[in-house]
TORNUKE-387060 format. One record per residue (C-alpha): chain; residue in three letters; x, y, z. Coordinates in nm, 3 decimals, always signed. Layout:
BEGIN
<atom chaine="A" residu="ALA" x="X" y="Y" z="Z"/>
...
//
This chain:
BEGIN
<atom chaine="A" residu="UNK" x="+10.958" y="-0.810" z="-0.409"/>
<atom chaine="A" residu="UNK" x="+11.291" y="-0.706" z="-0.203"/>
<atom chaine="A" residu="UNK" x="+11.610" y="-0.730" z="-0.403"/>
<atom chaine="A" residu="UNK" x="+11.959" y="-0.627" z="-0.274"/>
<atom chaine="A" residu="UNK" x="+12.204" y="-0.630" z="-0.560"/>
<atom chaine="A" residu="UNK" x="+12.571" y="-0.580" z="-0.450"/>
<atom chaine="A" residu="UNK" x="+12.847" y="-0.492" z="-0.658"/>
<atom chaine="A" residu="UNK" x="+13.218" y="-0.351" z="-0.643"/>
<atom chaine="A" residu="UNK" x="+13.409" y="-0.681" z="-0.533"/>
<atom chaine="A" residu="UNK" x="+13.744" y="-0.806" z="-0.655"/>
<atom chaine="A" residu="UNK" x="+14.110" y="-0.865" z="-0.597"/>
<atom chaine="A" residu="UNK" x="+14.330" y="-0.608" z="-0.457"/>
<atom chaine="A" residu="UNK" x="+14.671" y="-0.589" z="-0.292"/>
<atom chaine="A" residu="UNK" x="+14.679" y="-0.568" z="+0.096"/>
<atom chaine="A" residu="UNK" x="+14.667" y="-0.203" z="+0.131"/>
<atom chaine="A" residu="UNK" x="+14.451" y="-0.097" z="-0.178"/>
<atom chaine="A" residu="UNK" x="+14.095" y="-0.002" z="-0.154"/>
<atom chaine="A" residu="UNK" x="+13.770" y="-0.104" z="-0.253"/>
<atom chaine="A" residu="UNK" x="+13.432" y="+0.000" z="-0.339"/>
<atom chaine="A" residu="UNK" x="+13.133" y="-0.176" z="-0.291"/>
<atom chaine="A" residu="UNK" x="+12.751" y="-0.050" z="-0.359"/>
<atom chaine="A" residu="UNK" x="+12.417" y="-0.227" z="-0.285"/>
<atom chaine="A" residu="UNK" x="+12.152" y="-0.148" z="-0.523"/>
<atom chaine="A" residu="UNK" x="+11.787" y="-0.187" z="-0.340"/>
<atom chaine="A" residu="UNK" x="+11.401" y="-0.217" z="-0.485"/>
<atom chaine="A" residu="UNK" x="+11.054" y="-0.310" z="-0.352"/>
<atom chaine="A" residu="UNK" x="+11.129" y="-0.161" z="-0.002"/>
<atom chaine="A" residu="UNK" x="+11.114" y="+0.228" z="+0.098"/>
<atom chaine="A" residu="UNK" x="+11.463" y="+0.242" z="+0.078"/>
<atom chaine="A" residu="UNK" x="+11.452" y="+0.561" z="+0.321"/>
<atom chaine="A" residu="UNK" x="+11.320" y="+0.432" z="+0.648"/>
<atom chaine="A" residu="UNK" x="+11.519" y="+0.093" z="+0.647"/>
<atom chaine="A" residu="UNK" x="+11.854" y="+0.063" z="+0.886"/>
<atom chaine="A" residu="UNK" x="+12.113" y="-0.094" z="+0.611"/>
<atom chaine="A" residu="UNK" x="+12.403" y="-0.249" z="+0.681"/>
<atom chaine="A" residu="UNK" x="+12.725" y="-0.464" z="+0.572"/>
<atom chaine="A" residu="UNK" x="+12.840" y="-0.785" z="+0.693"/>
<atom chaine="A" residu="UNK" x="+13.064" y="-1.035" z="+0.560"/>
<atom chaine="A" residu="UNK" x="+13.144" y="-1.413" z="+0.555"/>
<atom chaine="A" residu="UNK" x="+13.518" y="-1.530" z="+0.534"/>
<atom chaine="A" residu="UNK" x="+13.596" y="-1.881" z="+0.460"/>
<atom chaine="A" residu="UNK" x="+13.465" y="-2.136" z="+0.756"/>
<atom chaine="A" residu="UNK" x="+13.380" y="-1.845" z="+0.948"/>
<atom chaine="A" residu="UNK" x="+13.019" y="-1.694" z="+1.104"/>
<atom chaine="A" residu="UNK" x="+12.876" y="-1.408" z="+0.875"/>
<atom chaine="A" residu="UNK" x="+12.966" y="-1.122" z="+1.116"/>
<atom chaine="A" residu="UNK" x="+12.907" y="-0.715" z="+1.112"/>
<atom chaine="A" residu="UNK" x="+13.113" y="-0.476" z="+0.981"/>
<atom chaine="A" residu="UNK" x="+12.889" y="-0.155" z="+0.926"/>
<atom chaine="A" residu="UNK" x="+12.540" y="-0.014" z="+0.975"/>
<atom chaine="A" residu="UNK" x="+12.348" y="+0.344" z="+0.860"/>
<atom chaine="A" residu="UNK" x="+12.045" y="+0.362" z="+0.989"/>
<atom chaine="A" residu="UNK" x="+11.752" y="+0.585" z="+0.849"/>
<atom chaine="A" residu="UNK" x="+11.900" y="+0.905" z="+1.009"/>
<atom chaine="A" residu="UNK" x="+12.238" y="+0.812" z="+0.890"/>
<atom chaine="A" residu="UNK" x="+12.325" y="+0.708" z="+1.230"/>
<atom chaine="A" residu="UNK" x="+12.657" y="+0.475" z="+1.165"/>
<atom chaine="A" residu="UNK" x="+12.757" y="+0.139" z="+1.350"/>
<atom chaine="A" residu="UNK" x="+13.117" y="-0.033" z="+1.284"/>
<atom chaine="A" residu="UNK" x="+13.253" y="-0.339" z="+1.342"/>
<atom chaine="A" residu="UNK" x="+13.611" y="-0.234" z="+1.538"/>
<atom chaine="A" residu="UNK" x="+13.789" y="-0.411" z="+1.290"/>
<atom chaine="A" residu="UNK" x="+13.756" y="-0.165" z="+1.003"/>
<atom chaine="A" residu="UNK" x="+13.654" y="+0.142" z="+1.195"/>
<atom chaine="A" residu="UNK" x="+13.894" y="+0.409" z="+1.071"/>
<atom chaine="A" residu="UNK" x="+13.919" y="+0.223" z="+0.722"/>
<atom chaine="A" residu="UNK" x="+13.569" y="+0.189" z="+0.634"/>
<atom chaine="A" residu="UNK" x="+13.314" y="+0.404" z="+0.542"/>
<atom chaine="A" residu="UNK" x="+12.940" y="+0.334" z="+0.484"/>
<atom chaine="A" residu="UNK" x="+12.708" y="+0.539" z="+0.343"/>
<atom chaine="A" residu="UNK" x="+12.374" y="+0.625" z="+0.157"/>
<atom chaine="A" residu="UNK" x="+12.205" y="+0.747" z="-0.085"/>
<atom chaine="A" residu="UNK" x="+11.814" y="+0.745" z="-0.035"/>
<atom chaine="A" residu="UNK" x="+11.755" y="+0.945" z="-0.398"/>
<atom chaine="A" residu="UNK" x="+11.923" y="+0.609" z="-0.551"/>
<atom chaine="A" residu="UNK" x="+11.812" y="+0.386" z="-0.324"/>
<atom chaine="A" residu="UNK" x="+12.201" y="+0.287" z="-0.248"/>
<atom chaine="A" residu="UNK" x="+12.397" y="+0.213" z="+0.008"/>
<atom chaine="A" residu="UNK" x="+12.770" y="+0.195" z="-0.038"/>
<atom chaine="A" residu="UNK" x="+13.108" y="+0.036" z="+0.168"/>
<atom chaine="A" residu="UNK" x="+13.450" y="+0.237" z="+0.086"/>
<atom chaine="A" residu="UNK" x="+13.678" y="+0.032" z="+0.204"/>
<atom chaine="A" residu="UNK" x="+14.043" y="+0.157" z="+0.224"/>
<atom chaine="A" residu="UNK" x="+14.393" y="+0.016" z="+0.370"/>
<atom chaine="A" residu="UNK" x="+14.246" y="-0.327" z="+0.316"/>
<atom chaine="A" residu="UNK" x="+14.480" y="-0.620" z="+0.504"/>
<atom chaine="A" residu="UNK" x="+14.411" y="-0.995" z="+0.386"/>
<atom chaine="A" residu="UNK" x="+14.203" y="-1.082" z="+0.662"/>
<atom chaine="A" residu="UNK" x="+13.950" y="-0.856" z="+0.510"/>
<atom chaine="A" residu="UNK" x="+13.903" y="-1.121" z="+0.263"/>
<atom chaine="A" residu="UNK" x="+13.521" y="-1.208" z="+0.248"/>
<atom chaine="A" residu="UNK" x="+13.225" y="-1.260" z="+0.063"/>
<atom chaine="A" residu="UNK" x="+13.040" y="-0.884" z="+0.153"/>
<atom chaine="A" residu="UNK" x="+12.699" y="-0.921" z="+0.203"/>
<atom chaine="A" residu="UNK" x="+12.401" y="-0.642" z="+0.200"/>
<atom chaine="A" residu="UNK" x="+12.149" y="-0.612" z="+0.450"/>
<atom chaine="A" residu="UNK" x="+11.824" y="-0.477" z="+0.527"/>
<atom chaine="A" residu="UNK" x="+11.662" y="-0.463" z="+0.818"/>
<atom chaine="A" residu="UNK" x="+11.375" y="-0.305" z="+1.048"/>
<atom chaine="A" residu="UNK" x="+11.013" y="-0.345" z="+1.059"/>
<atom chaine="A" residu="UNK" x="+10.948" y="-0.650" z="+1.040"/>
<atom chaine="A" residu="UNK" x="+11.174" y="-0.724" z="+0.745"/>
<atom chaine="A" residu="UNK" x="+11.571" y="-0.845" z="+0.739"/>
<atom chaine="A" residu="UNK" x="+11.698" y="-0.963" z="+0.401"/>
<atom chaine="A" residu="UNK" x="+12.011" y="-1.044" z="+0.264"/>
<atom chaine="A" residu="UNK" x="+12.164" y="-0.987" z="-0.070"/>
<atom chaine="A" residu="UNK" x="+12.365" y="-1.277" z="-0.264"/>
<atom chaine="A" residu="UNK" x="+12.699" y="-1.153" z="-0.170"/>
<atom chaine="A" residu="UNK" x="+13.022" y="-1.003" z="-0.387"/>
<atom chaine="A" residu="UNK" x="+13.329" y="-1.173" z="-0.288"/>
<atom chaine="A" residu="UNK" x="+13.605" y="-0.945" z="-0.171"/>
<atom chaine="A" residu="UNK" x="+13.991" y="-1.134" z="-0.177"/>
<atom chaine="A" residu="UNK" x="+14.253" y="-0.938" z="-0.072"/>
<atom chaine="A" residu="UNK" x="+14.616" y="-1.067" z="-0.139"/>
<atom chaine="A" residu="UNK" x="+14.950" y="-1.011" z="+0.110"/>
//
């Protein structure tokens, strides 16, 4: 059974940072593309950043230059450091998985950024 737990969301101040992690099981984590996308308020879930199994890396050009994804295959983890945040970042973050036949979705950690 697939399960994407993410974690790391909260309130900041435009201009702090964040750090969000994804927690997967019942997939080999290692040969999966992962990626982050996010839902604001009465808006369509949309990218913002992708790893794939080589650790190639895909950004929405929104947060390129203030987002960083990465992995961690040993803990089956994939992470979002977000940094220089600006309210429109606000979101609910979700975790993805994707390739071979499979693409699931975790439940989300809302991320609100104030101005």
């Amino acid at each position: 059974q697939v399960q994407l737990v993410e974690s790391g969301g909260g309130l900041v101040q435009a201009g702090g940072s964040l750090r969000l992690s994804c927690a997967a099981s019942g997939i080999i984590f290692r040969i999966y593309t992962m990626g982050w996308y996010r839902q604001a308020p009465g808006k369509q879930r949309e990218l913002v950043a992708t790893i794939t199994s080589g650790f190639t890396t895909n950004y929405a050009d929104s947060v390129k230059g203030r987002f960083t994804i990465s992995r961690d295959n040993a803990k089956n983890t994939v992470s979002l450091q977000m940094i220089s945040l600006k309210p429109e970042d606000t979101a609910v973050y979700y975790c993805n998985v994707f390739g071979l036949g499979l693409n699931y979705w975790g439940k989300g950690t809302l991320v609100t950024v104030s101005s």
